[in-house]
N, C-alpha and C positions, 0 to 999 in steps of 0.2 A: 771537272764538272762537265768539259765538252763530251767527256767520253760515257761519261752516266749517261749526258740527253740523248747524244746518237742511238745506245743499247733502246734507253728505255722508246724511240722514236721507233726504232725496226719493231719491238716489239708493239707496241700502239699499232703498227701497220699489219704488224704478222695475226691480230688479232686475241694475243696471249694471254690480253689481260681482261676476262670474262664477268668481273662482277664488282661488287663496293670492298669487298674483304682484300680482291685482288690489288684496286687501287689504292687503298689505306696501305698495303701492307709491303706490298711489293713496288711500288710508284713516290706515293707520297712521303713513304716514310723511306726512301732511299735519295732522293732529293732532299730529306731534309737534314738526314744524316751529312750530306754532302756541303751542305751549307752550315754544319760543324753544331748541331741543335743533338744535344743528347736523348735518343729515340729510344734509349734502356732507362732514362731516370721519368718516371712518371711525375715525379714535380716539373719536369723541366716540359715534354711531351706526352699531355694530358688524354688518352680516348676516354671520348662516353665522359667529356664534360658534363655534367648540371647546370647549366648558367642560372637556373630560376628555379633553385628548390624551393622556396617558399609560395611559389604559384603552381608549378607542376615538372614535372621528372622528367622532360625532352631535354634530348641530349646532342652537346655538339660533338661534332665526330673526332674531329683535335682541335686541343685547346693548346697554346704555345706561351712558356711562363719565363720571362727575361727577368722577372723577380718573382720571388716569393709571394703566392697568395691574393697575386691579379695578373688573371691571362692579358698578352699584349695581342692574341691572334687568335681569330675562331677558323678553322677552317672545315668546311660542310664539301663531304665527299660522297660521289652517287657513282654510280655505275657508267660505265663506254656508252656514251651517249645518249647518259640518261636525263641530260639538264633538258629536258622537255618544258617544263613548265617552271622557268627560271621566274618569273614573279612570286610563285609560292617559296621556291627557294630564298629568296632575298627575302619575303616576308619572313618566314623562319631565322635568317640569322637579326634579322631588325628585331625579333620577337627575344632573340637570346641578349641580344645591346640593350634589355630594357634596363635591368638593376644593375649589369655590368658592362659598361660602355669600353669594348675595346678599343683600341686607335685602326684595327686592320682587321677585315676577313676579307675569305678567297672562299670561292667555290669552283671544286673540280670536280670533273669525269676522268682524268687522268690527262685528256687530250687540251680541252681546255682548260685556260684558270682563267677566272674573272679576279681581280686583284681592284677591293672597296676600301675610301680612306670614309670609317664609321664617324669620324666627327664632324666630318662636314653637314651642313643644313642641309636639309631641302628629303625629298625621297628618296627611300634607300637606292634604287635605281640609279636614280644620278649621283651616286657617290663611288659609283665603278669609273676609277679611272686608267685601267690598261685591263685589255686581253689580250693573252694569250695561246696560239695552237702551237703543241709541242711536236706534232704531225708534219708542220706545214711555214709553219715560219723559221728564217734563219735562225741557225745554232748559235752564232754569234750574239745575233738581238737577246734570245732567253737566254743564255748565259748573263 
């Protein structure tokens, strides 16, 4: 795993990674592979969830299925340094936790992950209990 972060860290730095397709495809989905989550079975590594088809067709960008038929993970992926407006973002995964209450979402740019435990009370905000910068902080810690 140390040697995925270092590659994918130069890369983050070298600027490689240029858009949301980048980081879903080339970032998130090689980390996740790496933590042994099968990124070829679409039941297991869901994109372009539906959390709320029966309200409206917004979609979480990966959905993560440790069993059958209810996501344990929402994860909402934006562009190199696109988490601008992280309140809209966490209102979006709060909005996808209405009918299907996961135990975990993360929201990344690649560079950060904000890592939210969803059953806690209170606002979605304070239910982020670690960030991380894969730029910037030791490879040890994110490993």
């Amino acid at each position: 795993m140390k040697d995925t972060l270092a590659d994918i860290r130069d890369k983050l730095r070298n600027g490689s990674y240029q858009n949301e397709e980048h980081v879903r495809l080339s970032l998130v989905a090689r980390i996740l592979q790496q933590l042994e989550w099968n990124i070829w079975n679409p039941k297991e590594v869901y994109a372009e969830f539906v959390a709320v088809p029966s309200e409206d067709r917004t979609k979480v960008d990966v959905a993560l299925f440790v069993t059958p038929y209810t996501p344990s993970v929402f994860i909402e992926i934006k562009a190199p340094g696109k988490i601008t407006n992280l309140h809209e973002i966490e209102r979006q995964l709060r909005d996808y936790n209405r009918n299907i209450l996961v135990p975990f979402c993360v929201i990344t740019d690649g560079n950060t992950w904000r890592f939210y435990y969803s059953r806690a009370s209170g606002e979605f905000s304070g239910k982020c209990f670690k960030v991380l910068s894969l730029s910037s902080d030791d490879l040890d810690d994110i490993e």
